[in-house]
C-alpha positions in Angstrom: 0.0 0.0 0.0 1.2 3.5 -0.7 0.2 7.0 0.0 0.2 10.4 -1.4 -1.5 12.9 0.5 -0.6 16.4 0.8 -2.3 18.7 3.8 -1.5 22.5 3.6 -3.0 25.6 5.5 -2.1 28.9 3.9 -2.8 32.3 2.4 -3.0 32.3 -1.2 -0.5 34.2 -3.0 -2.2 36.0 -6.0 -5.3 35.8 -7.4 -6.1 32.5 -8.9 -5.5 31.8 -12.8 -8.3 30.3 -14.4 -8.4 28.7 -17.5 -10.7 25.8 -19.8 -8.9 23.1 -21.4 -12.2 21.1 -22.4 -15.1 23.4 -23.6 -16.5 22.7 -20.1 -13.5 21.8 -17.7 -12.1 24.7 -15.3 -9.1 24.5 -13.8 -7.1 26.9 -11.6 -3.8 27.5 -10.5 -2.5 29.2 -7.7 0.7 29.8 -5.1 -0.1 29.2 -1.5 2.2 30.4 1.4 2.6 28.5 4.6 4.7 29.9 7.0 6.9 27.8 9.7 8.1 29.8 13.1 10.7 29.3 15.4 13.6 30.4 17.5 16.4 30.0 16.7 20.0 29.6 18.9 20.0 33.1 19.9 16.8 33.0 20.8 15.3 35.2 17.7 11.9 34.5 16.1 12.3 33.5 12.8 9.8 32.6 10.1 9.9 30.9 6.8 7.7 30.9 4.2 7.1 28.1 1.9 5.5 28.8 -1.7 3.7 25.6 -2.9 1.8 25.5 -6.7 -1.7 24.3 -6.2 -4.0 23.0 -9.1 -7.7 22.9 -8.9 -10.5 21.2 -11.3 -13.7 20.9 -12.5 -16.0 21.7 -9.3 -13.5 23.2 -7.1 -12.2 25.2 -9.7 -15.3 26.9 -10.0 -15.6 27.9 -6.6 -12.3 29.3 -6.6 -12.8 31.4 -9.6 -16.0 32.8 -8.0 -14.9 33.2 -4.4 -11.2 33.0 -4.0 -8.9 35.9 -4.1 -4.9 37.1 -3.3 -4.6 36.5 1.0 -7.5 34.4 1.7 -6.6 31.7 4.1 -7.9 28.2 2.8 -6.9 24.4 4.0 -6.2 22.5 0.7 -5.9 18.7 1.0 -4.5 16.6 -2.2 -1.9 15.0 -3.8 1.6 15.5 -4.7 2.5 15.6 -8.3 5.9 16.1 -10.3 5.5 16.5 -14.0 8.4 17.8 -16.4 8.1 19.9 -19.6 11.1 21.3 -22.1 11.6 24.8 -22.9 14.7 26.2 -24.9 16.3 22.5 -24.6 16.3 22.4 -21.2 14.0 20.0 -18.9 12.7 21.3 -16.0 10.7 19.6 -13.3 7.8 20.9 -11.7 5.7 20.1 -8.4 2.6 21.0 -7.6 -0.4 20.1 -5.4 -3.4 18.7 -6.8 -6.6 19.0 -4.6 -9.5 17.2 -4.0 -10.6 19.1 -1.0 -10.4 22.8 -0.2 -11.8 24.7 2.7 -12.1 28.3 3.2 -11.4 29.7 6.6 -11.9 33.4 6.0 -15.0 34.1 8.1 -17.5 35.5 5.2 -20.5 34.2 6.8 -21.6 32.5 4.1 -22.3 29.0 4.5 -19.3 26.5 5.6 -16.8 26.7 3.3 -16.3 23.4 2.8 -15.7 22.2 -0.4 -15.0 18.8 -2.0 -14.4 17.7 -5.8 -17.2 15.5 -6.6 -16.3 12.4 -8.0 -18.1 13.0 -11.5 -19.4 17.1 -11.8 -20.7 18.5 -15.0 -20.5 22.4 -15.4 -22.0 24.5 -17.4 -20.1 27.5 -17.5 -19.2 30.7 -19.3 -15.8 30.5 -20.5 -13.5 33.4 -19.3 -10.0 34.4 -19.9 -8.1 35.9 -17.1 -4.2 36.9 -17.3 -3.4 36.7 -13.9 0.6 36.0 -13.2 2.4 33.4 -11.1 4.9 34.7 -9.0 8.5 33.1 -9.2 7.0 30.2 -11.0 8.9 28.4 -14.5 5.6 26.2 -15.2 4.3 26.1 -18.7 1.2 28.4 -19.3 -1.4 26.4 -18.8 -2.8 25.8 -21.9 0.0 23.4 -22.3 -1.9 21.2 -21.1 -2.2 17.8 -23.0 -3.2 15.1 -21.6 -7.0 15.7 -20.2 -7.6 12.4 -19.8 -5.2 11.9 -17.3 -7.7 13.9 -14.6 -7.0 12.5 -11.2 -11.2 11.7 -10.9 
């Protein structure tokens, strides 16, 4: 038996890029921030922040292009990925977390906040473009996307 489960808590780091690569099949892409405190020998507070690329589909991707925006604080609950892509002749690799569960903990007192991918979802959205930028990240654009049917659900 194996496992690959990834469980992060952390302010999102800009606002979320959504894009379709099926007529009807969202997916965003953000960086989250989770930050690590501690003292270090001479007794100084030190923090360090970890940036981690987070991927999103179908239903959840939705949600996040409706409701999620640059700070909010979310718990994001997946699985670790690696992929690799070319550009200018050299390979680079590329992690990123793929969820399946996101919660929002911004109080917006609006329902729960509790959101989970459902196992088959069929949306019937409006496609939009939106340009927002990655910070510090050497992924592909995102309509580099090939292999669809390789969806984790």
């Amino acid at each position: 038996m194996s496992v690959n489960k990834a469980i992060l808590v952390g302010n999102v780091g800009n606002d979320p890029e959504i894009q379709y690569v099926q007529t009807d099949v969202p997916v965003a892409r953000f960086r989250l921030a989770t930050n690590e405190t501690y003292k270090d020998k001479n007794g100084q507070r030190q923090t360090v922040t970890e940036w981690h690329n987070v991927v999103l589909w179908r239903g959840l991707a939705k949600v996040v292009e409706q409701y999620v925006k640059k700070g909010a604080k979310l718990y994001i609950e997946g699985k670790i990925t690696n992929r690799q892509y070319e550009k200018d002749g050299v390979t680079k690799y590329f992690t990123e977390i793929v969820a399946r569960e996101m919660k929002m903990l911004d109080s917006r007192g609006e329902g729960d906040g509790n959101y989970t991918a459902p196992a088959n979802q069929t949306q019937n959205a409006v496609k939009q473009n939106t340009t927002a930028s990655v910070p510090n990240n050497d992924a592909p654009p995102m309509d580099s996307y090939e292999e669809v049917d390789d969806l984790p659900f």
